[in-house]
C-alpha positions as a Markdown table, in Angstrom:
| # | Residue | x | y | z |
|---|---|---|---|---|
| 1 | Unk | 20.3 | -10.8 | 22.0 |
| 2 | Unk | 17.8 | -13.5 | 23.1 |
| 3 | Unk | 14.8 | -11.7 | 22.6 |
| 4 | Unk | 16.2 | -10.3 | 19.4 |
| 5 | Unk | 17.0 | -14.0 | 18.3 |
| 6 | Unk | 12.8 | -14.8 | 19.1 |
| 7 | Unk | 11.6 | -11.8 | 16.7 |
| 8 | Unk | 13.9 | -13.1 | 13.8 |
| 9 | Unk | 12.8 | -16.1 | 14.2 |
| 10 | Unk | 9.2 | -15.2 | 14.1 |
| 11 | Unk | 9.9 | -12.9 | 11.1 |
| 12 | Unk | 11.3 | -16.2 | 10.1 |
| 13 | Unk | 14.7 | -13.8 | 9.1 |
| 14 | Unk | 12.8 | -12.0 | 6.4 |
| 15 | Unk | 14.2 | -8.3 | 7.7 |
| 16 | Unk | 14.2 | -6.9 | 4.5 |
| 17 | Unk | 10.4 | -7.5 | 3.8 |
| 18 | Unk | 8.2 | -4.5 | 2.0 |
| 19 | Unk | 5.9 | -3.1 | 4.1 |
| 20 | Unk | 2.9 | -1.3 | 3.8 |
| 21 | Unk | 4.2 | 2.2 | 4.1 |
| 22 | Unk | 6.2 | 1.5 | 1.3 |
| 23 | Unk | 3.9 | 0.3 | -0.5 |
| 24 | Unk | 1.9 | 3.4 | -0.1 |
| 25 | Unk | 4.8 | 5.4 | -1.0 |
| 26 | Unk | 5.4 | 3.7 | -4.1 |
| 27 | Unk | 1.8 | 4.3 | -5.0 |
| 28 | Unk | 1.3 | 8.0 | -4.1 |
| 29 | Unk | 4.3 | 8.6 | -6.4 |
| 30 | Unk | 2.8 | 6.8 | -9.2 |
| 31 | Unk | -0.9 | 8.6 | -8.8 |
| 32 | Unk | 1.1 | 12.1 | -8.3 |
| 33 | Unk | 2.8 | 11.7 | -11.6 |
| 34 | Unk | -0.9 | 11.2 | -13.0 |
| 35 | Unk | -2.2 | 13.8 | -11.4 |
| 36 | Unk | -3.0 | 17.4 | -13.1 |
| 37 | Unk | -1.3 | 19.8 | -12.0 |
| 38 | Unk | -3.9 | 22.1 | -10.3 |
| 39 | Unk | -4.6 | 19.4 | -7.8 |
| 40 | Unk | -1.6 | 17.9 | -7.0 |
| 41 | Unk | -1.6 | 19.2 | -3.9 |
| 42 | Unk | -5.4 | 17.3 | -3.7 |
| 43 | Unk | -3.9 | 14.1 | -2.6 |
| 44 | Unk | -2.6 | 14.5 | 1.1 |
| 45 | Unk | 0.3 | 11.8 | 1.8 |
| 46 | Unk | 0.4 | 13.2 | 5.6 |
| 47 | Unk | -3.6 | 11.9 | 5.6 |
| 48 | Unk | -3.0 | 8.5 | 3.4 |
| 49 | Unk | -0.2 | 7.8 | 6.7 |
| 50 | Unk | -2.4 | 8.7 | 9.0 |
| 51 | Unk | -5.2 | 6.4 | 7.7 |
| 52 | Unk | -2.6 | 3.9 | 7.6 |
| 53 | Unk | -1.5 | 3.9 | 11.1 |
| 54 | Unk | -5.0 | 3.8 | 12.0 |
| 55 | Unk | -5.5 | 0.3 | 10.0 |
| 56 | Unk | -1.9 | -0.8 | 12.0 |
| 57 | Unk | -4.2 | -0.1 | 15.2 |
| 58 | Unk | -6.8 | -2.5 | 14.4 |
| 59 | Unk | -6.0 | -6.4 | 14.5 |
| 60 | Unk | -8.1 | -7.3 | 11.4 |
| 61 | Unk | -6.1 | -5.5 | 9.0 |
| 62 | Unk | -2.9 | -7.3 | 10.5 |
| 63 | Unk | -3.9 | -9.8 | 8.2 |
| 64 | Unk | -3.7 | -8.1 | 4.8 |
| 65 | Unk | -1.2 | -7.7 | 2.0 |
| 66 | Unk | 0.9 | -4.6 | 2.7 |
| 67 | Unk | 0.0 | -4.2 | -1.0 |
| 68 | Unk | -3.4 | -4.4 | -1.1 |
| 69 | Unk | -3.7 | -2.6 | 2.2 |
| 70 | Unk | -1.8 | 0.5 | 1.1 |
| 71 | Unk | -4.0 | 0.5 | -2.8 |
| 72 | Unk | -7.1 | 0.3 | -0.5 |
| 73 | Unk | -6.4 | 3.5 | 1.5 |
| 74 | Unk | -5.0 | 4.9 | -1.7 |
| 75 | Unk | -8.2 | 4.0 | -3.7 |
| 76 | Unk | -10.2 | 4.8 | -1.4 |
| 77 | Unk | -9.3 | 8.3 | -0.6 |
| 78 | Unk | -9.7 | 8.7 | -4.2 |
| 79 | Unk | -13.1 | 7.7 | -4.1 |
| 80 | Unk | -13.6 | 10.1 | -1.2 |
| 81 | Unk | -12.3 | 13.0 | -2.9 |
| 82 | Unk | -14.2 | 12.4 | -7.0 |
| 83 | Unk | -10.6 | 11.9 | -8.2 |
| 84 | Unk | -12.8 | 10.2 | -11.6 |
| 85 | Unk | -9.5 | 10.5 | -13.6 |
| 86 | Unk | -7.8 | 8.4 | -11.7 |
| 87 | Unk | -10.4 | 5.2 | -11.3 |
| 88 | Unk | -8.8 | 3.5 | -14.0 |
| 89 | Unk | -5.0 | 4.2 | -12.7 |
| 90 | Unk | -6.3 | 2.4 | -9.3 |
| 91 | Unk | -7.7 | -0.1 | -11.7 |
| 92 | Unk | -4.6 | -1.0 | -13.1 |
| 93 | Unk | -2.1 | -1.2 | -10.3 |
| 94 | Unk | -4.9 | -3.8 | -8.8 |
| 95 | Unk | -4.6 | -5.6 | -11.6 |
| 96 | Unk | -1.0 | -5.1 | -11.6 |
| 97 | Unk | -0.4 | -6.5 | -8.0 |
| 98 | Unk | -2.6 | -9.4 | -9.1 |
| 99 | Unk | -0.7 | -10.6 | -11.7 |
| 100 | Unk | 2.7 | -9.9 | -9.7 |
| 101 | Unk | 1.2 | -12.0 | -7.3 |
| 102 | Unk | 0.4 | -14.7 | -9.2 |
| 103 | Unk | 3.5 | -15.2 | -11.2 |
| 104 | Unk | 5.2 | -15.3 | -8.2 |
| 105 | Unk | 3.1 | -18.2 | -6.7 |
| 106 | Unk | 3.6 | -19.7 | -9.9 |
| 107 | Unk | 7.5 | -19.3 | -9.8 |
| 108 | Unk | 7.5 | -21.5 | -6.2 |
């Protein structure tokens, strides 16, 4: 109970936060639904998690949005792969999160 008090309290309470996987999730679904349907099966969410847990693995990326972390393995796997149709989707859920992010800051 103690040590589960000390991780609250570093979380400051916030259990219910988004994380990065989630994030990535969200995403994938949005870019499948965009996606033709003769390479659907392109877009590998097994590799996008993988690259993910790699980044968890690596203090550096600690430090990042789970947002921005998940639309940068997203974006670029993309990139990797010549996915050209989808630039502009990536595009627009960057812009997306940026405006999110600022209307929140502006909100507090």
């Amino acid at each position: 109970m103690r040590m589960e008090k000390i991780v609250l309290e570093k979380v400051c309470w916030k259990v219910k936060a988004t994380t990065a996987f989630q994030f990535l999730q969200l995403y994938y679904s949005l870019i499948q639904e965009n996606l033709p349907i003769e390479r659907k099966n392109s877009l590998n969410f097994e590799r996008l998690e993988a690259q993910l847990k790699a980044c968890h693995c690596r203090i550096i990326f600690s430090k990042a949005k789970p947002s921005v972390l998940a639309l940068s393995i997203i974006a670029l796997e993309i990139q990797a792969q010549k996915f050209v149709e989808l630039t502009e989707g990536i595009e627009c859920l960057q812009t997306h999160s940026k405006d999110c992010y600022s209307n929140k800051k502006a909100l507090l």
